[in-house]
Backbone as a ProteinNet text record, in pm:
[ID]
protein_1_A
[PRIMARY]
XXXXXXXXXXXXXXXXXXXXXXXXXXXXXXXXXXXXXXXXXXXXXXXXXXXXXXXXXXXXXXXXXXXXXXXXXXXXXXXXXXXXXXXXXXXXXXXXXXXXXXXXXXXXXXXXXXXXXXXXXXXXXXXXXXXXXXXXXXXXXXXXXXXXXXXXXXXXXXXXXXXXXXXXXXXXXXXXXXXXXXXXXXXXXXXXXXXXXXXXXXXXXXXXXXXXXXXXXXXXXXXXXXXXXXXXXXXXXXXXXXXXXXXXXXXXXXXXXXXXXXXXXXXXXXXXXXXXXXXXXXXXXXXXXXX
[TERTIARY]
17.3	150.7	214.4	340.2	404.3	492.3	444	542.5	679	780.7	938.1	971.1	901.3	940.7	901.5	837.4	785.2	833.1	929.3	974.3	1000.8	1066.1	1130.3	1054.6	942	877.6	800	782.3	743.7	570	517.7	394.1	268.3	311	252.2	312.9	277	298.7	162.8	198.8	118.9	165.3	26.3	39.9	-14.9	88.1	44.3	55	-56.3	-60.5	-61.8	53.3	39.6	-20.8	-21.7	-154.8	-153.9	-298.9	-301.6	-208.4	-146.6	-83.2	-142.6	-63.2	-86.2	-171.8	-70.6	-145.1	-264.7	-265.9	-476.2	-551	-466.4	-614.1	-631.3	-480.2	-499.8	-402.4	-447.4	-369.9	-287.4	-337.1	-220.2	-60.9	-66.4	37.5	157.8	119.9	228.9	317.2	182.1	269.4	395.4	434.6	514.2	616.2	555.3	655.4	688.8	821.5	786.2	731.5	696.8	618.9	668.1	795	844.6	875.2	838.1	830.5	735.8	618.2	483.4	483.8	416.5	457.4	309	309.8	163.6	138.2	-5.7	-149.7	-118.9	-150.3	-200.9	-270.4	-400.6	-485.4	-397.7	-278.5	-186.3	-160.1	-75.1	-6.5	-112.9	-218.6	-279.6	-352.7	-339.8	-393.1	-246.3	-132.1	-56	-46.5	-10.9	-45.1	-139	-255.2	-413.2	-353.1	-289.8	-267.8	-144.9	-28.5	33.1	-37	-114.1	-191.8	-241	-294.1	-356.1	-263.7	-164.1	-60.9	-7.8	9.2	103.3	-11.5	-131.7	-262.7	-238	-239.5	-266.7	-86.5	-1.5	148.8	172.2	71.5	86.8	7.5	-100.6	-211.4	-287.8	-279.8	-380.6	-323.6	-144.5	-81.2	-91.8	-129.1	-134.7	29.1	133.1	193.6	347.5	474	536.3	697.8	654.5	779.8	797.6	689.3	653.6	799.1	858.5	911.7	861	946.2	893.2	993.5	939.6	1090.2	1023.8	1086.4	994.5	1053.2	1008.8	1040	970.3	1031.4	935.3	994.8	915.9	925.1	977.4	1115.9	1148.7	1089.8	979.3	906.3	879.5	855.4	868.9	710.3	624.2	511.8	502	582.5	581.4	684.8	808.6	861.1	810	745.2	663.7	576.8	496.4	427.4	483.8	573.3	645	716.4	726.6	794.2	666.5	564	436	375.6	395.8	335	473.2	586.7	723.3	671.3	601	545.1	473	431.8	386.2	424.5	563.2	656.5	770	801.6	912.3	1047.5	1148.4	1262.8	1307.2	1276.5	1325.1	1251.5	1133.5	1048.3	1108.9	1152.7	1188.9	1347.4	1313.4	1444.2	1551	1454.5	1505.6	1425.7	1511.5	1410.5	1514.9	1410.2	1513.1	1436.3	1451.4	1434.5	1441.6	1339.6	1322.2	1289	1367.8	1268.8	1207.3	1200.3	1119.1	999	933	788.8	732.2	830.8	782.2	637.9	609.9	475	496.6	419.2	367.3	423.8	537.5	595.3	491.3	434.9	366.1	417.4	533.1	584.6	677.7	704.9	771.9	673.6	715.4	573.3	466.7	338.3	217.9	129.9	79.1	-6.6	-157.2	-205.2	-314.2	-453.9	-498.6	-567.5	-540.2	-399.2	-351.8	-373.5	-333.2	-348.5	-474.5	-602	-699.2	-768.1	-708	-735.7	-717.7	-528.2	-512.1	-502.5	-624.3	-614.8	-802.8	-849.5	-960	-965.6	-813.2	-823.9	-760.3	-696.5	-651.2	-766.7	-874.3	-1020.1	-1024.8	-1050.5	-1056.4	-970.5	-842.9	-764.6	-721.9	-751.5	-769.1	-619.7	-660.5	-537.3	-402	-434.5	-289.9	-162	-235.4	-128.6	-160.1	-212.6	-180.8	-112.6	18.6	173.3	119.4	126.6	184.2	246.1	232.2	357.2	459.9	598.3	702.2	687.6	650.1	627.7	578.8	541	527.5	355.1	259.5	206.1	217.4	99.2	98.7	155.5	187	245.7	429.4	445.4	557.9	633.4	513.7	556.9	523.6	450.8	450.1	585.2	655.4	781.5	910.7	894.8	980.3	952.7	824.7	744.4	820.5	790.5	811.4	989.5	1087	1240.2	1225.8	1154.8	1128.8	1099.4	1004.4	969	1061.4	1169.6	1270.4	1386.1	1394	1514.4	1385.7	1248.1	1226.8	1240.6	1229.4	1225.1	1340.5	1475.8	1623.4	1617.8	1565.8	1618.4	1522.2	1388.8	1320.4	1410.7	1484.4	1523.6	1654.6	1728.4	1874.9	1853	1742.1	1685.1	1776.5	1791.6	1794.2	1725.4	1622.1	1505.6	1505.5	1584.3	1519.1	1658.3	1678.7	1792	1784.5	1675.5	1657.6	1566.8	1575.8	1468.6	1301.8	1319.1	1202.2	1096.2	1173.8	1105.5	1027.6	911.2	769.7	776.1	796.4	867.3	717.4	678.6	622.7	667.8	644.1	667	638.6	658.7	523.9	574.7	551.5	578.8	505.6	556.7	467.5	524.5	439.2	403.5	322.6	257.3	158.7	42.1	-86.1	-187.7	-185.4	-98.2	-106.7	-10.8	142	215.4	159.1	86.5	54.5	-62.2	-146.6	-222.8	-150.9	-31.9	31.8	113.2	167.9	211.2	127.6	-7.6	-94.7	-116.7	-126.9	-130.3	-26.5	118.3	203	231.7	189	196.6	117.4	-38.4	-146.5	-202.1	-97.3	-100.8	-213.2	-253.5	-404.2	-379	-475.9	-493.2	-498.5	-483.7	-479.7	-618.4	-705.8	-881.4	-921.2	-831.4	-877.2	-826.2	-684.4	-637	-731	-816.3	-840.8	-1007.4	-1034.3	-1166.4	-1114.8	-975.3	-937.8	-921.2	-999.3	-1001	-907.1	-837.4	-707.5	-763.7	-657	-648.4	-711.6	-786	-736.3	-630.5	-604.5	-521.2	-493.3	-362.1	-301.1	-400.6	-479.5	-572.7	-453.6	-467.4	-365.8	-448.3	-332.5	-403.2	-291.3	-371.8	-279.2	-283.4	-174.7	-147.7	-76.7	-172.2	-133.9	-91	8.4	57.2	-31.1	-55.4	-178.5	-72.6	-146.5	-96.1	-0.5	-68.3	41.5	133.7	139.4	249.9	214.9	65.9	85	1	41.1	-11.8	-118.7	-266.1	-380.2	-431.9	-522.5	-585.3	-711.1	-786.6	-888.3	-914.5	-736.2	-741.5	-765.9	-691.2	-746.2	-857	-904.3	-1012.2	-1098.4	-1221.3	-1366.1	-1430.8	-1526.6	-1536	-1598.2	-1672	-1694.7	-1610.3	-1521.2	-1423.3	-1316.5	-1332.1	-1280.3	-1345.5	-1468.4	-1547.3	-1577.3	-1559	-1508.9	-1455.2	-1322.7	-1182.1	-1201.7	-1291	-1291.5	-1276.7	-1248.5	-1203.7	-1278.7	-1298	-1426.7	-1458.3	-1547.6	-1592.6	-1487.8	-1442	-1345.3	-1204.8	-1166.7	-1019.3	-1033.7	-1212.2	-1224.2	-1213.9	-1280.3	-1257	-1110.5	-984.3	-868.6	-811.2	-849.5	-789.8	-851.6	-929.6	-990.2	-897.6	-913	-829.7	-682.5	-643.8	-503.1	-469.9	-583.1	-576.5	-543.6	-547.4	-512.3	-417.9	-424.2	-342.8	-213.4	-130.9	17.7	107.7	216.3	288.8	331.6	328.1	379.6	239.1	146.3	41.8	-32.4	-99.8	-174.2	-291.8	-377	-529.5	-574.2	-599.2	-664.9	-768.3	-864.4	-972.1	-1007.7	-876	-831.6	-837.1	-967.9	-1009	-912.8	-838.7	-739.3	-607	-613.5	-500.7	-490	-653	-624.2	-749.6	-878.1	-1020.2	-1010.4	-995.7	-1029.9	-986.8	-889.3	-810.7	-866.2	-958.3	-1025.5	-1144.6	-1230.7	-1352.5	-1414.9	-1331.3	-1347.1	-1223	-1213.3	-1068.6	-1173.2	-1085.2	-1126.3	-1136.8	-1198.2	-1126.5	-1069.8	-1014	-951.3	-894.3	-787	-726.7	-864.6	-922.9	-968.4	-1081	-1167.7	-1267.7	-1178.5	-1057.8	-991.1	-979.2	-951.5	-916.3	-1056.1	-1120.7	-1257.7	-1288.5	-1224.9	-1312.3	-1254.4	-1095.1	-989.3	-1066.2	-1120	-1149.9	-1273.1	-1352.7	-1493.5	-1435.2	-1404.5	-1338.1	-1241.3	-1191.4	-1125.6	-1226.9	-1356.6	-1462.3	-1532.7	-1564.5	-1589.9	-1560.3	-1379.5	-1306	-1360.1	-1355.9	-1325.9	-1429.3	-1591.6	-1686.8	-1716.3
-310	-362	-422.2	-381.3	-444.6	-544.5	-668.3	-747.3	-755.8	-783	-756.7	-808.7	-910.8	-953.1	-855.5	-766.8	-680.3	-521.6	-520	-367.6	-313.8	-369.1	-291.3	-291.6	-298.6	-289	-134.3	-50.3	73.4	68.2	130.8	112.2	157.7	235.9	241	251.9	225.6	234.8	324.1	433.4	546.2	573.5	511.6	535.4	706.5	801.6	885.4	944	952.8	1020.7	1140.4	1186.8	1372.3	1444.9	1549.8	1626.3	1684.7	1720.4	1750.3	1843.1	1780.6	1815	1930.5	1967.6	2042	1908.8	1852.2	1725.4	1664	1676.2	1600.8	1711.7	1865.1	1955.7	1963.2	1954.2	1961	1834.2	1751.8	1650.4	1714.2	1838	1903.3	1903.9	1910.7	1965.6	1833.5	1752.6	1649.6	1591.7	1688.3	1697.3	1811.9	1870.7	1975	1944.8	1927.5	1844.6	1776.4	1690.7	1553.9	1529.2	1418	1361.3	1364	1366.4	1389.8	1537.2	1609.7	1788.5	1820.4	1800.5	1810.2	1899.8	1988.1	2059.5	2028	2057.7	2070.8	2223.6	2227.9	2328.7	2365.9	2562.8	2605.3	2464.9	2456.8	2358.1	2220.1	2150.7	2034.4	2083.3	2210.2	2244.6	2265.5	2327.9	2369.3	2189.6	2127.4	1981.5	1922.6	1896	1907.8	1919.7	2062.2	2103.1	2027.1	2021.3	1997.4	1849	1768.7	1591.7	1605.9	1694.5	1683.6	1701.8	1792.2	1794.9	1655.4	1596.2	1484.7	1396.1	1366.9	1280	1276.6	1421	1441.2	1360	1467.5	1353.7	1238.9	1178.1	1002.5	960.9	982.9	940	963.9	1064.5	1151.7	1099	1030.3	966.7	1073.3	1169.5	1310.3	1381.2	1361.6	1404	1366.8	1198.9	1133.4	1016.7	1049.3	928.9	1062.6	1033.4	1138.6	1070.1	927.8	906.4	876.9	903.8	914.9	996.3	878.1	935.9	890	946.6	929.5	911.3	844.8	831.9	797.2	896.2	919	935.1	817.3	764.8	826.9	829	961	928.6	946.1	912.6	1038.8	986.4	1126.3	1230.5	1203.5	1306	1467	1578.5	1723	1676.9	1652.1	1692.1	1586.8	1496.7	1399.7	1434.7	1507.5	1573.7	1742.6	1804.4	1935.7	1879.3	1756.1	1700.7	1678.6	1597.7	1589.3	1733.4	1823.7	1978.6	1997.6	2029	2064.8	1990.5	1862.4	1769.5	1785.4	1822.8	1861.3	1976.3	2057	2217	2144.2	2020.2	1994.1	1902.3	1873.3	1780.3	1822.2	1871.5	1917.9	1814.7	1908.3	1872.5	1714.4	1735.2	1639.5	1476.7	1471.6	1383.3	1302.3	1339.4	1307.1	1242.4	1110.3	1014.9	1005.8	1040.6	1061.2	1076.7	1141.6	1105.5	1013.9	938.6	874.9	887.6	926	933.7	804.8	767.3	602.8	608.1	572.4	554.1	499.9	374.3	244.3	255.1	345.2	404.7	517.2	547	683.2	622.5	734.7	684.3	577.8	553	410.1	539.1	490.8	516.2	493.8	649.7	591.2	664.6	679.3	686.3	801	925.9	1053.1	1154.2	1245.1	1373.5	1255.4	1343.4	1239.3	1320.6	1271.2	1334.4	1328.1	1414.7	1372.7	1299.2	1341.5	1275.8	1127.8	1097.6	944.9	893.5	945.3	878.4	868.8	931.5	913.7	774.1	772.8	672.5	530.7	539.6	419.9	414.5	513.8	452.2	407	422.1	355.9	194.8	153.7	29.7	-39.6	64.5	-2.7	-61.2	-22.3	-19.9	-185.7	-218.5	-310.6	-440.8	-395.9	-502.8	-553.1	-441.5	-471	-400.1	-345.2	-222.1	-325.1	-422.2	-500.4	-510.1	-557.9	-645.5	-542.9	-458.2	-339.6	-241	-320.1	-177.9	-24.8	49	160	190.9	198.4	208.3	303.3	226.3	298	304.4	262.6	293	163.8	179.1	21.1	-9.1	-147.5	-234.8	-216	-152	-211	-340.5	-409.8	-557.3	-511.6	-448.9	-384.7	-311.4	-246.6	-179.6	-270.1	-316.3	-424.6	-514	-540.4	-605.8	-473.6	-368	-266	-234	-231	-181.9	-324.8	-434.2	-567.5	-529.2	-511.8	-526.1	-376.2	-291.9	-188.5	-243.9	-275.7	-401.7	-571.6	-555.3	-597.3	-537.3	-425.7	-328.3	-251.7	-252.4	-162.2	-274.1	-368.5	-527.4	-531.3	-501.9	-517.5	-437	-292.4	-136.1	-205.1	-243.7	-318.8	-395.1	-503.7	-635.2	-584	-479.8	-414.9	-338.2	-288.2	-175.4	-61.2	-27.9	108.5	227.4	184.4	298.2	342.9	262.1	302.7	324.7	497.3	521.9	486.5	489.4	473.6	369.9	270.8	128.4	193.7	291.3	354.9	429.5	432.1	507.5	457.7	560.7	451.1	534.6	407.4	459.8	447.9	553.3	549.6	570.4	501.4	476.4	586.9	700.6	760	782.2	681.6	652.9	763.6	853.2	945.4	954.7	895.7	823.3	849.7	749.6	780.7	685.7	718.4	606.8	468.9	466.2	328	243.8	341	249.2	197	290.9	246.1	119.6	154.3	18.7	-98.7	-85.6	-242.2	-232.9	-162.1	-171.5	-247.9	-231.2	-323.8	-443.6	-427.3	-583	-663.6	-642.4	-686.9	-776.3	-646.9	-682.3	-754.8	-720.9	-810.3	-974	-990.5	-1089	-1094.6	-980.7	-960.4	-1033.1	-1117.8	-1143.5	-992.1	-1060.4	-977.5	-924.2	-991.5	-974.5	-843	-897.4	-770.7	-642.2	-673.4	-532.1	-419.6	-534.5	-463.5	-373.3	-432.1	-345.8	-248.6	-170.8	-109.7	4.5	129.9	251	333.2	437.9	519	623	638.3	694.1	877.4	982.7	1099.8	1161.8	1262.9	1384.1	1385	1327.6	1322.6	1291.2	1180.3	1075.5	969.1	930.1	818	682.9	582.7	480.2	392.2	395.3	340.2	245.6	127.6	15.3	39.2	-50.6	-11.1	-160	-193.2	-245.4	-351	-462.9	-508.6	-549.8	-651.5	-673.7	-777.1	-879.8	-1001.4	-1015.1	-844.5	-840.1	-831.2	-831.4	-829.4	-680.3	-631.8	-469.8	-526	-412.3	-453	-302.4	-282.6	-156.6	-107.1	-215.1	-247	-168.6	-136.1	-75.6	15.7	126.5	266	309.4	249.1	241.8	162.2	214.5	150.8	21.1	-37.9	-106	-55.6	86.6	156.8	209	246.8	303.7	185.9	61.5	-31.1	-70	-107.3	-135.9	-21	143.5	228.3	211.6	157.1	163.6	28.2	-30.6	-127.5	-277.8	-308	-419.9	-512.9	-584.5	-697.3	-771.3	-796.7	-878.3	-977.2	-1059.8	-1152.1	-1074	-953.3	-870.3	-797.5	-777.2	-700.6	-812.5	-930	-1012.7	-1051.2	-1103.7	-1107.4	-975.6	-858.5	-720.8	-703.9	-790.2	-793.5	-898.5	-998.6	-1093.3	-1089.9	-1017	-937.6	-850.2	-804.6	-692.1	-750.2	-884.2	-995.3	-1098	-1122.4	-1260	-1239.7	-1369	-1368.2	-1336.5	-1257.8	-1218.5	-1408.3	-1397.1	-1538.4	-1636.2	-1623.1	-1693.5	-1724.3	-1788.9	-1827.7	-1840.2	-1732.5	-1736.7	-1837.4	-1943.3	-2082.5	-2082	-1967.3	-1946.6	-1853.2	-1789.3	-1694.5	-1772.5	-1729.4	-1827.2	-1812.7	-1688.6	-1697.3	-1732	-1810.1	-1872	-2018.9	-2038.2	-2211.1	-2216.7	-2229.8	-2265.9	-2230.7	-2052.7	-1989.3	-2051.7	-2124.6	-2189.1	-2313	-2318.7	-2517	-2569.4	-2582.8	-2586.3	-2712.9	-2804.3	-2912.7	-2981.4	-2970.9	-3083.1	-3198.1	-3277.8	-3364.6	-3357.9	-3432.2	-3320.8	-3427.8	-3545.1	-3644.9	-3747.7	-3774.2	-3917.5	-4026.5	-4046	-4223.4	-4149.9	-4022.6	-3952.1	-3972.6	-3891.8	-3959.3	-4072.1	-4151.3	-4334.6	-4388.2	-4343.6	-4377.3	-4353.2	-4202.7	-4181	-4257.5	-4301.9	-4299.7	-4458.3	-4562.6	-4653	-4657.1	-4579.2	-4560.5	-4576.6	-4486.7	-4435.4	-4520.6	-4655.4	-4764.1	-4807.7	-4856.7	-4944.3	-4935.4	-4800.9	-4740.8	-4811.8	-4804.8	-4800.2	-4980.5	-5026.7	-5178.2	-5250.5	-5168.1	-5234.4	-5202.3
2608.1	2641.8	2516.1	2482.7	2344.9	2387.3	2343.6	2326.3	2309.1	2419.3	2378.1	2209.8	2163.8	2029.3	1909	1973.3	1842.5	1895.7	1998.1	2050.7	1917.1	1845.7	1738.2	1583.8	1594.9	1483	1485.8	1376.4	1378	1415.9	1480.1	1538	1430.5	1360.7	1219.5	1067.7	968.4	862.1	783	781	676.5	565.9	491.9	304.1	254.1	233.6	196.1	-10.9	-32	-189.1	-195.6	-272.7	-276.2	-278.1	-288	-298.2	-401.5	-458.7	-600.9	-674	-828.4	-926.7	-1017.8	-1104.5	-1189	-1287.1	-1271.3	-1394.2	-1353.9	-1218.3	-1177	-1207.5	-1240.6	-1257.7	-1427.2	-1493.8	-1664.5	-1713	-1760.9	-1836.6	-1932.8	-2010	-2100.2	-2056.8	-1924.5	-1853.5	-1890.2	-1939.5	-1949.4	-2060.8	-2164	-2278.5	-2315.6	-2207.8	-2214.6	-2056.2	-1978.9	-1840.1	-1816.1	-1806.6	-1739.4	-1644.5	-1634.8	-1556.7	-1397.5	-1371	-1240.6	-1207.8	-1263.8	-1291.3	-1282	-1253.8	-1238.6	-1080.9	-1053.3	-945.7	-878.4	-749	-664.9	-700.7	-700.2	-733.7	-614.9	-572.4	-466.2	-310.1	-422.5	-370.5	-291.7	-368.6	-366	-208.8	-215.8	-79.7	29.8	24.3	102.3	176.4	84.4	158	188.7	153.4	192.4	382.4	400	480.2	597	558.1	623.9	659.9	540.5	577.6	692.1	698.8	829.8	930.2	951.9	1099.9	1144.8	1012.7	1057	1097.2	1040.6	1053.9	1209.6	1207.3	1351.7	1456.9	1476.9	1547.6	1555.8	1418.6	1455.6	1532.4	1469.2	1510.6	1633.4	1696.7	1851.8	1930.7	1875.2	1986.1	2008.1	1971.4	1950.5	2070	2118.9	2216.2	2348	2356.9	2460.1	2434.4	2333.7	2331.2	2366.5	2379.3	2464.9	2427.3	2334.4	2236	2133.6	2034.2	1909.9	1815.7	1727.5	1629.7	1469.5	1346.3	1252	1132.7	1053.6	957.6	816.5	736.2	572.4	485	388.9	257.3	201.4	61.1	-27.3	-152.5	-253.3	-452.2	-456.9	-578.5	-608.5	-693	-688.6	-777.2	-748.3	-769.7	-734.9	-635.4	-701.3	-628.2	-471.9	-502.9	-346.7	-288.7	-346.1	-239.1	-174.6	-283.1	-207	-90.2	-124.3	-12.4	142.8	89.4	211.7	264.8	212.8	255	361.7	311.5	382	481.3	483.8	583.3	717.2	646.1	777.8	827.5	804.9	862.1	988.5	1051	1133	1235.3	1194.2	1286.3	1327.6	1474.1	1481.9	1438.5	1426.8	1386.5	1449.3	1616.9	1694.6	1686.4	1614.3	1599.3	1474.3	1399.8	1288.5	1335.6	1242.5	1246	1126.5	1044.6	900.1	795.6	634.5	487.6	448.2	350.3	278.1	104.3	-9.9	-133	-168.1	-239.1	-295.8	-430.6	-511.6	-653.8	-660.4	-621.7	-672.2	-598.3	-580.6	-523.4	-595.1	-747.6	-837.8	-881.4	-934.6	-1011.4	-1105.1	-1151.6	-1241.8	-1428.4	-1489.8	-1652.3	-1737.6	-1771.6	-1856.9	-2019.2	-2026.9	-2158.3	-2085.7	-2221.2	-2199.2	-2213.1	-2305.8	-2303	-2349.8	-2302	-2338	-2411.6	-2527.9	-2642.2	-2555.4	-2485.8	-2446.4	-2513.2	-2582.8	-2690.9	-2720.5	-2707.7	-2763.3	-2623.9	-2522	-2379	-2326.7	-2418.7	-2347.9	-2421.6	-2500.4	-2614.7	-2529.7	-2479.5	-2416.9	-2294.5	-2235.1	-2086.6	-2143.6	-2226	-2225	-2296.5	-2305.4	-2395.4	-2287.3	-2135.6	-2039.4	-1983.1	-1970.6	-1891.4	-1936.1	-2109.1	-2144.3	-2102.2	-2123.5	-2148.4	-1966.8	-1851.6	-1728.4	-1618.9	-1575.4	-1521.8	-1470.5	-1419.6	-1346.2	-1498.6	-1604.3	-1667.2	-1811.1	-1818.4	-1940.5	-1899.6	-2011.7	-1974.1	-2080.1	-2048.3	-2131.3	-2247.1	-2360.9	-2466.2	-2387.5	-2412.4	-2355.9	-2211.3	-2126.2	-1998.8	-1919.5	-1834.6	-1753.8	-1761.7	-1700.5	-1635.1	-1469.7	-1422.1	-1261.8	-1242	-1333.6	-1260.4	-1247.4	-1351.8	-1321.6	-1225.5	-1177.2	-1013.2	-951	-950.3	-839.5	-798.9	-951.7	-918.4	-810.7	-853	-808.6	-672.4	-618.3	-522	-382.5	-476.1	-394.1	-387.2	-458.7	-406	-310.7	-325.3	-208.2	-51	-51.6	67.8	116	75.4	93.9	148.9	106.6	168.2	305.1	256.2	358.4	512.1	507.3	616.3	647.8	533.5	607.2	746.6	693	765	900.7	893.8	1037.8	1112.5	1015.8	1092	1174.8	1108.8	1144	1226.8	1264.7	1387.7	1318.7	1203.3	1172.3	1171.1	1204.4	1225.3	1372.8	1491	1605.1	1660.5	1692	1785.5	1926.9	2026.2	2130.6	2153	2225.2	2262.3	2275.9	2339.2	2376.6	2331.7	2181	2028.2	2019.4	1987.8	1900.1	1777.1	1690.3	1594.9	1431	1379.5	1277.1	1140	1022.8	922.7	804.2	704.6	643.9	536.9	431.4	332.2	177.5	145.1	33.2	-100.5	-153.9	-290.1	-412.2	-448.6	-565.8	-565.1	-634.6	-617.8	-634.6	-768.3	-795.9	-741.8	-695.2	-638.8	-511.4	-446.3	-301.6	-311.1	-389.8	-378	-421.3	-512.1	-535.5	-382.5	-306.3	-220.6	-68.1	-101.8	-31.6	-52.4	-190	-243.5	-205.5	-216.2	-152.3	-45	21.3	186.7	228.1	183.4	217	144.9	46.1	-40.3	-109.9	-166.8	-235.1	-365.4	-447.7	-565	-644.5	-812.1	-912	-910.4	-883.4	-881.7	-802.3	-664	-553.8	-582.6	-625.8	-682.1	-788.7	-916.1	-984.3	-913.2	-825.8	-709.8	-604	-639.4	-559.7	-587.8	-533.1	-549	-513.8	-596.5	-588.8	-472.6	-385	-316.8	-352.4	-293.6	-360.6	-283.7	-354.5	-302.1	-158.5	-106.3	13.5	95.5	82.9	147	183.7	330.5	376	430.4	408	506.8	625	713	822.7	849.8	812.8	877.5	1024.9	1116.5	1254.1	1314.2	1390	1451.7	1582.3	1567.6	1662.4	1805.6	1853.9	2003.8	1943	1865.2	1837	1713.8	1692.9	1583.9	1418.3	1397.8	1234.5	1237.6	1134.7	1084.5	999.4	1038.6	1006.3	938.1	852.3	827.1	894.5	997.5	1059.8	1166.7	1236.1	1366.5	1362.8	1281.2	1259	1190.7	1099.1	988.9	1017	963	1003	914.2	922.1	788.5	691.5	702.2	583.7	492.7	555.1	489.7	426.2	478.1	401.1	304.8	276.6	187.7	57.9	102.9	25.6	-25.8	51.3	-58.8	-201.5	-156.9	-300.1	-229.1	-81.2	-47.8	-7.2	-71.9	-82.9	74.9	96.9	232.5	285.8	243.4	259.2	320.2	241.3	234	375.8	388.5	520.7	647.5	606.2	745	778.2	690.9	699.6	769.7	775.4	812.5	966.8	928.1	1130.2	1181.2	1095.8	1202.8	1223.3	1118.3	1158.9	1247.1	1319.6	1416	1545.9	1550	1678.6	1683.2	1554.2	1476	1571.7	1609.1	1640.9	1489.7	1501.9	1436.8	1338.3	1239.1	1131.5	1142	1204.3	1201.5	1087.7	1035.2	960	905.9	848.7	828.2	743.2	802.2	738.1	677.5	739.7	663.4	564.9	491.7	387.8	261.3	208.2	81.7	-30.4	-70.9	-133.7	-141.8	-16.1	0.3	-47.2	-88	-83.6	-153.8	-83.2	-175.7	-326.2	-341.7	-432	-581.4	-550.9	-686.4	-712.6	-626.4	-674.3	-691.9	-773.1	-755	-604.7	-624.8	-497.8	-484.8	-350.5	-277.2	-183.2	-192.3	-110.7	64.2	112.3	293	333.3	296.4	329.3	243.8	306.8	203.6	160.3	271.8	258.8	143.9	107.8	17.2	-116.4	-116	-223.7	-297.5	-163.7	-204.2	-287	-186.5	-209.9	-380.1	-406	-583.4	-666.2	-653.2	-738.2	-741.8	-645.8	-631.9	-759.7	-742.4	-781.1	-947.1	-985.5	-1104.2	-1187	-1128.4	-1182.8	-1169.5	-1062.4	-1086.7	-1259.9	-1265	-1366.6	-1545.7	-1483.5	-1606.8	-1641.5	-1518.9	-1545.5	-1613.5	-1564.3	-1642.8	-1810
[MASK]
+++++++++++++++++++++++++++++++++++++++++++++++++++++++++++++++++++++++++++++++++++++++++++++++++++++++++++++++++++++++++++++++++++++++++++++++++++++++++++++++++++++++++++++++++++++++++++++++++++++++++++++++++++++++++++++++++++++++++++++++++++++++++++++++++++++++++++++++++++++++++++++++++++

């Protein structure tokens, strides 16, 4: 039963990554293409393809749900829009609410043509220097999308709050956002208020591999519901990231995980658990000074 306060929230949000490039099978390919010219491989389409079936399944209830619609944002890139061409081979016309083309979900800039040799150079000094906050010459820092990704998730909350997504009350309305690896994991981070730490234990998605944030009873989107905890712990997400994703699967919508160590412990080696413990040291500690 859905809560009247949450009628109008989309019942899932699916993170989809394209399917394989010319450039995931030869890095050469980029010193001669741009980077948003990069086309999908045979192989790209044919999973392509394979990830709509799946999609339609989960968005359909495996054809137990009978008002399932869908509405898809997509990077303007060639190979995330071929994706999305192929994953439409499995949704009729009428299911579909809309596309909408987003930049600020392209891949992560990592210069113009790329000398491969020089890029292998500095994605191994990225290893070092730590993937969040090493930009690219000429090109961006995951912290950088992260800033772009975040004014994305601002306009994407207007289009929620304005009920632009839902023509009819009765829509169950799904989200399916197709993208790129790295934007989508800052796009979790986001949402899920992950530290810089957790981000950097987080494994890239492959080739039109999705993940579904699903919609709980009391309103907050969890990754827990659809996904197992193996497959969370796969993805890179530490014990703690997995218990928060459970308790989101129940949580009331604006609620508060008190016991979300990164919200509060993680930054302190010791707090006090009370004023009078306080009073008490600050007391101790002038005793101290005085003798």
């Amino acid at each position: 039963m859905v809560h009247p306060e949450h009628k109008f929230l989309p019942k899932r949000i699916i993170l989809v990554r394209h399917g394989e490039s010319q450039g995931n099978l030869d890095g050469s390919a980029y010193t001669t293409t741009p980077d948003n010219k990069i086309p999908l491989t045979p192989q790209g389409l044919n999973q392509a393809r394979a990830a709509g079936e799946k999609i339609r399944r989960v968005i359909s209830d495996d054809g137990q749900s009978q008002n399932w619609k869908v509405y898809f944002y997509v990077s303007p890139y060639q190979r995330t829009r071929s994706t999305l061409c192929e994953i439409g081979r499995s949704i009729p016309k009428k299911r579909i609410i809309g596309v909408r083309e987003e930049c600020r979900i392209r891949e992560q800039d990592f210069g113009n043509f790329q000398v491969e040799e020089r890029m292998k150079a500095i994605k191994e000094t990225r290893e070092r220097f730590g993937r969040f906050f090493f930009r690219f010459p000429e090109g961006e820092s995951a912290a950088d999308v992260f800033d772009r990704v975040s004014s994305f998730l601002e306009s994407l909350w207007r289009d929620i709050d304005m009920n632009r997504l839902h023509r009819d009350s009765n829509d169950e309305v799904n989200l399916v956002i197709i993208s790129h690896g790295l934007a989508l994991r800052v796009f979790l981070m986001k949402w899920f208020k992950w530290t810089v730490e957790q981000f950097e234990y987080l494994n890239n998605l492959g080739n039109c591999e999705f993940r579904v944030m699903e919609l709980g009873q009391g309103g907050e989107y969890s990754l827990a519901i659809h996904h197992s905890e193996e497959e969370l712990q796969e993805w890179g997400l530490s014990p703690e990231v997995i218990s928060d994703q459970k308790w989101r699967a129940s949580a009331n919508r604006g609620d508060w995980n008190e016991k979300c160590p990164w919200y509060l412990d993680a930054f302190f080696d010791h707090l006090p658990d009370s004023d009078e413990e306080e009073d008490a040291r600050s007391h101790c500690n002038g005793s101290n000074l005085d003798a």
